[in-house]
C-alpha positions in Angstrom: 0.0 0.0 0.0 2.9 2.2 1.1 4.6 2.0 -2.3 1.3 2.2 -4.4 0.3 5.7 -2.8 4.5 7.0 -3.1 4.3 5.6 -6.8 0.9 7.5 -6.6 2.5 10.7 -5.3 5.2 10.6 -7.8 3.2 10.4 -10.9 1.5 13.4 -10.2 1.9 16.2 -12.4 3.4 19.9 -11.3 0.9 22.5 -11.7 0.1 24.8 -14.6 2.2 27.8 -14.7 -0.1 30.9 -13.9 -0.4 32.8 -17.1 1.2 36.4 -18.2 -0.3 39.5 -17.2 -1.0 40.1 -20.5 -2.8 36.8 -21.1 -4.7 37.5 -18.3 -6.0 40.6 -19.8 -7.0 39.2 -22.9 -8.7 36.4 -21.2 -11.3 39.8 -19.4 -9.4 38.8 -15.9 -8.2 42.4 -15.8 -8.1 42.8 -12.1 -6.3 39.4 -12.0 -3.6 40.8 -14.3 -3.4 44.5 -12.4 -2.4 42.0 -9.3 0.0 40.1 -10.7 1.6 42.9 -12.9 1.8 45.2 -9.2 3.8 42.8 -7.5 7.1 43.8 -9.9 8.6 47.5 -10.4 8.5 47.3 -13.8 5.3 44.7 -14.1 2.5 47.7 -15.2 4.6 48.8 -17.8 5.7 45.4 -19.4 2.4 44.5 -19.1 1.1 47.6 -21.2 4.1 46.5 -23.8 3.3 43.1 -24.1 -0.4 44.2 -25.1 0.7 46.6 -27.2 3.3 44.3 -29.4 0.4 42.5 -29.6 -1.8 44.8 -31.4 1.1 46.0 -34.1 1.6 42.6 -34.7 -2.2 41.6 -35.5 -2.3 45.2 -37.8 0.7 44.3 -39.7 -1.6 41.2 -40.8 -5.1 42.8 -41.1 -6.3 41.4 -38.0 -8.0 44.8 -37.4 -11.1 43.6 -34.9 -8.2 41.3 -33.1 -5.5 44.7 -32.8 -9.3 46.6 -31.3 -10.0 44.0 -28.8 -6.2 44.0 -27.6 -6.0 47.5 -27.3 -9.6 47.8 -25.0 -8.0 45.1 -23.3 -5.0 47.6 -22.7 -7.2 50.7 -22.2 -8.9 48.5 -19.0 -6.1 47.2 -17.6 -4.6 51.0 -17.6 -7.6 52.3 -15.8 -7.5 49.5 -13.5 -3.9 50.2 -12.6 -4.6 54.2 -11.8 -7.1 53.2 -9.5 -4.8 50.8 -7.4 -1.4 52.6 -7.6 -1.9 56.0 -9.7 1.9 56.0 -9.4 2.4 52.7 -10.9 0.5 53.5 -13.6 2.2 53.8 -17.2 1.7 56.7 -19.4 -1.3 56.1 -22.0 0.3 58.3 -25.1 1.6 55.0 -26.3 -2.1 53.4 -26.2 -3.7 56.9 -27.9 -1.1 56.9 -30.6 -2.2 53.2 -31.6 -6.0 54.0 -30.9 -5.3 57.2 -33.6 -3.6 54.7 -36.0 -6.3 51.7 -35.7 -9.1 55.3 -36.8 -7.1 56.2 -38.9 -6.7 52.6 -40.9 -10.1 52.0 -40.6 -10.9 55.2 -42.1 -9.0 54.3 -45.1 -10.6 51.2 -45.7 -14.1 52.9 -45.6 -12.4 55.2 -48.4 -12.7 58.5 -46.2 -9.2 59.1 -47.0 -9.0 63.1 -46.2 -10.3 62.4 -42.8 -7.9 59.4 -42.4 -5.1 61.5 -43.2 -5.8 63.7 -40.5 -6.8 60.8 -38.0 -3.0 59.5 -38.8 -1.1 63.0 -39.2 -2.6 62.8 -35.1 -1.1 59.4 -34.8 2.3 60.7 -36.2 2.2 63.3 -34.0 1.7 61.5 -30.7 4.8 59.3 -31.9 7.5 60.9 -32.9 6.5 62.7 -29.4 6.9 59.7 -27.2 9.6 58.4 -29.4 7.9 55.5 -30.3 9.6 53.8 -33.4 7.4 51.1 -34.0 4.5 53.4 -33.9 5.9 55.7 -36.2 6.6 53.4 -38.5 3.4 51.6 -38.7 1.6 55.3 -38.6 4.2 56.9 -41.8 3.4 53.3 -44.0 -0.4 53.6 -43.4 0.0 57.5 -44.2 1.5 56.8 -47.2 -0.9 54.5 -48.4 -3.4 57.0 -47.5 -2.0 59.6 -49.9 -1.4 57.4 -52.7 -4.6 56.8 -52.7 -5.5 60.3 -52.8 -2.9 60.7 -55.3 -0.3 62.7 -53.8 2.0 60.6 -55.0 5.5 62.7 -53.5 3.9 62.7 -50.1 3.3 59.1 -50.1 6.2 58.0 -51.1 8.5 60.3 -48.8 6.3 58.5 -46.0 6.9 55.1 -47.1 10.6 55.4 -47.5 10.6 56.8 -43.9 8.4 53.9 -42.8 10.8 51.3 -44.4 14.0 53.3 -43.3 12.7 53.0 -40.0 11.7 49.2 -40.0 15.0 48.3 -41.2 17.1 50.4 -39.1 15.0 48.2 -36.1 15.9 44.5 -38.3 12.4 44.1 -38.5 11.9 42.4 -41.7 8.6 41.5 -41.6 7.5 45.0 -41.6 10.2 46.3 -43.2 8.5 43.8 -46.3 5.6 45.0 -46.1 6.5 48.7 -46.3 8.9 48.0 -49.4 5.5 46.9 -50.9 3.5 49.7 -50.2 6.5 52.0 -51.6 7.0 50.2 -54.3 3.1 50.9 -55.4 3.6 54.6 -54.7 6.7 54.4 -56.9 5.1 52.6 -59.6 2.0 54.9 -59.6 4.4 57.8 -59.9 5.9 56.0 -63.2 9.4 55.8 -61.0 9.6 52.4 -62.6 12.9 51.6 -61.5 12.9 52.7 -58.2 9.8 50.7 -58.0 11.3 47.6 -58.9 14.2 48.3 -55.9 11.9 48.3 -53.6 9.7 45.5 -54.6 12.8 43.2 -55.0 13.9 44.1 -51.4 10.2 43.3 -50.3 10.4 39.9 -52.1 13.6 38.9 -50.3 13.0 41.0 -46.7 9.0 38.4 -47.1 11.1 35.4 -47.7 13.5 35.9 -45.0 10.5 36.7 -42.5 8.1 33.5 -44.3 5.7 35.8 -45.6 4.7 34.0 -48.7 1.9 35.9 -50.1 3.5 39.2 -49.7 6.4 37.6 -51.7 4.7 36.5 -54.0 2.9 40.0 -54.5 6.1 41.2 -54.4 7.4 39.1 -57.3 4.3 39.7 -59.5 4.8 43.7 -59.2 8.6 43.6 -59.8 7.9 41.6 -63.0 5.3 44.9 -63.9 7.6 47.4 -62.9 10.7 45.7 -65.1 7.9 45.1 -68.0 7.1 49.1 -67.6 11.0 50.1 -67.9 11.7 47.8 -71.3 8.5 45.8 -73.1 10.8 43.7 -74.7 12.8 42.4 -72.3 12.5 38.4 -71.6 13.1 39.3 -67.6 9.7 40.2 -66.5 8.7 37.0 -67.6 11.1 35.1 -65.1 9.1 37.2 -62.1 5.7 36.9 -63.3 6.7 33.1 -63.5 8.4 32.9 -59.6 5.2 34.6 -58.3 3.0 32.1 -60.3 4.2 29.2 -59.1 3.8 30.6 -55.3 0.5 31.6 -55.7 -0.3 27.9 -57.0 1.0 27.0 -53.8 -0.5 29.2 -52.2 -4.6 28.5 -53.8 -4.2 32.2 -54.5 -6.2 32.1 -57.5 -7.2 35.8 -58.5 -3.4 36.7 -58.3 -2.4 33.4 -60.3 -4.8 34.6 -62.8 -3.6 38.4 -62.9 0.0 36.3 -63.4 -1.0 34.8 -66.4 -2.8 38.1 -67.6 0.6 40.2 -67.2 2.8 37.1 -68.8 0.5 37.6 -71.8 0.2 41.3 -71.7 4.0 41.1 -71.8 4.4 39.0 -74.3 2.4 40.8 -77.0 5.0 43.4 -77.2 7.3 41.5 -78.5 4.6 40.5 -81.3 3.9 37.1 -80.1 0.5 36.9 -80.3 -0.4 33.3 -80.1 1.9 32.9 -77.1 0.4 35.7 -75.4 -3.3 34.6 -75.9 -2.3 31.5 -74.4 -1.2 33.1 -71.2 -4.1 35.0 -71.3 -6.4 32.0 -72.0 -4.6 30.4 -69.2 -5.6 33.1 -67.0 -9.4 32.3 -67.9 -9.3 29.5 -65.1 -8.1 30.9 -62.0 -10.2 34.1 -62.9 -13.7 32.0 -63.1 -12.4 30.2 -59.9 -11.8 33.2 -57.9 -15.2 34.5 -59.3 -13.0 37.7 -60.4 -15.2 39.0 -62.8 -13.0 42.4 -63.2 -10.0 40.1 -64.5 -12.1 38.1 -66.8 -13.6 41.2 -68.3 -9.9 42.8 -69.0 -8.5 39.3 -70.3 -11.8 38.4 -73.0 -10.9 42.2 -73.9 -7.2 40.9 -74.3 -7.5 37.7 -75.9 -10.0 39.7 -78.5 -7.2 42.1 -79.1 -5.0 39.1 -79.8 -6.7 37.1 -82.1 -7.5 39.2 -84.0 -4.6 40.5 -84.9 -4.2 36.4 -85.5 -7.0 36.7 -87.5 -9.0 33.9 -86.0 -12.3 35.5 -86.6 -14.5 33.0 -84.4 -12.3 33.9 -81.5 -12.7 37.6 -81.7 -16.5 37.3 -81.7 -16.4 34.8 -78.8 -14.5 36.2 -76.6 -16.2 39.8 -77.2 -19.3 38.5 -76.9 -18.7 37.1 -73.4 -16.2 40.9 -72.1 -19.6 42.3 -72.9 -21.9 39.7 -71.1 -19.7 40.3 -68.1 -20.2 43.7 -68.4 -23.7 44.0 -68.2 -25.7 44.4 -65.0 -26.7 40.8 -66.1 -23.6 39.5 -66.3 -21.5 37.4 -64.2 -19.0 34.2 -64.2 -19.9 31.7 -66.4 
């Protein structure tokens, strides 16, 4: 009996570690996490941190309900802390500055870009006066894509290359990717095609050093455009359209396979190859019905018209305007 209950004893596991703070927080045991997070010097303030690495790291992937619910999380756990030790308490220009950027995003996406510019000049403001580096970063890329939209193209792009110097100066490639991207765009809507291409090429690599494959392949697709846009006839855009391709097949990416095989053809015509061209393009019809993208099927019927018929194939021409303009009705849709 004795050795049954020590072999008993013995086998029993060691309790659960008591989770972070932070964990607590996010789990709506706030006062739980004030508790814990009083009992070090330093415990409110790396609490705050913690929550707040959070919610830059769930923007930089879209995860915009997730970063709103992390930073309330933040915003309770703050007031929570200046009721018990108002001297403990961190400063909350850090949480402001995000709450402004997180508008400010949001904004954007509802297309109310004026107003979002201002929401995130705010943003700007509030870090670059609690020296917050991450913050400004994320604030000058999501600027910048707020002004290329409205198509100040010099102000964007000054803002993204501050964005990406900013992220790379830090190592943070992840970002620093994503930033590349977003200046790259700006670059390539201000015809700076080669500049463009610099950027998108350090995207590509700084995505596939940080395994972010769908920003690489984005990345790829766009560098193939911006080479394409700086010499027509050149076989190189090709290899670029053909490295994103084949990630985006991985990937189950269809629209952007199909936009792949629509720029591969769009490319090709210019050297006068017609009939390889409309097979890129007719290539593209597959993803593009898959992905229900009826703005890329319109634009590559429209294209593989165009080509035909400058291979004379009659039957072709008719088809495939026949079904741009089906499309294009009110009617129309993905056959």
């Amino acid at each position: 009996m004795l050795l049954g209950a020590a072999s008993a004893q013995t086998s029993k596991k060691p309790p659960a570690a008591a989770p972070p703070a932070h964990e607590l927080v996010l789990q709506g045991k706030v006062g739980a996490a004030v508790s814990l997070a009083l009992k070090a010097p330093d415990g409110a303030a790396s609490t705050l941190k913690a929550l707040l690495d959070r919610a830059d790291a769930e923007v930089t992937e879209r995860q915009i309900a997730e970063a709103k619910a992390t930073l309330a999380g933040a915003g309770k756990f703050l007031d929570e802390c200046a009721k018990r030790s108002p001297r403990s308490a961190p400063p909350r220009e850090a949480l402001e500055g995000r709450r402004l950027r997180l508008e400010g995003i949001e904004l954007s996406d509802q297309k109310e870009y004026a107003k979002a510019e201002g929401v995130l000049r705010k943003a700007l403001e509030t870090s670059r006066k609690i020296k917050d580096t991450t913050l400004e970063a994320g604030v000058r890329n999501n600027l910048g894509h707020t002004l290329r939209l409205l198509g100040k193209d010099g102000e964007a792009v000054k803002e993204l290359t501050a964005a990406r110097d900013i992220a790379e100066a830090n190592k943070d490639l992840a970002r620093a990717g994503s930033y590349n991207f977003n200046l790259g765009l700006a670059l390539y809507q201000s015809r700076r095609f080669e500049p463009a291409f610099d950027a998108f090429k350090r995207s590509a690599e700084q995505n596939q050093t940080a395994g972010k494959t769908g920003v690489e392949a984005r990345a790829l697709l766009w560098q193939g455009r911006a080479l394409s846009a700086v010499n027509s006839v050149s076989p190189e855009p090709i290899k670029y359209l053909s490295a994103a391709q084949k990630l985006f097949e991985k990937l189950g990416d269809s629209a952007n396979l199909g936009w792949c095989y629509y720029y591969m053809g769009d490319h090709t015509a210019y050297s006068f190859k017609f009939k390889e061209a409309a097979a890129y393009g007719e290539a593209a019809l597959v993803p593009f019905t898959k992905a229900a993208d009826k703005e890329g099927l319109r634009q590559t019927y429209n294209f593989l018209a165009d080509m035909f018929g400058r291979l004379n194939e009659a039957a072709k021409v008719e088809l495939y305007r026949k079904k741009a303009l089906e499309i294009a009705s009110p009617q129309g849709g993905v056959k």
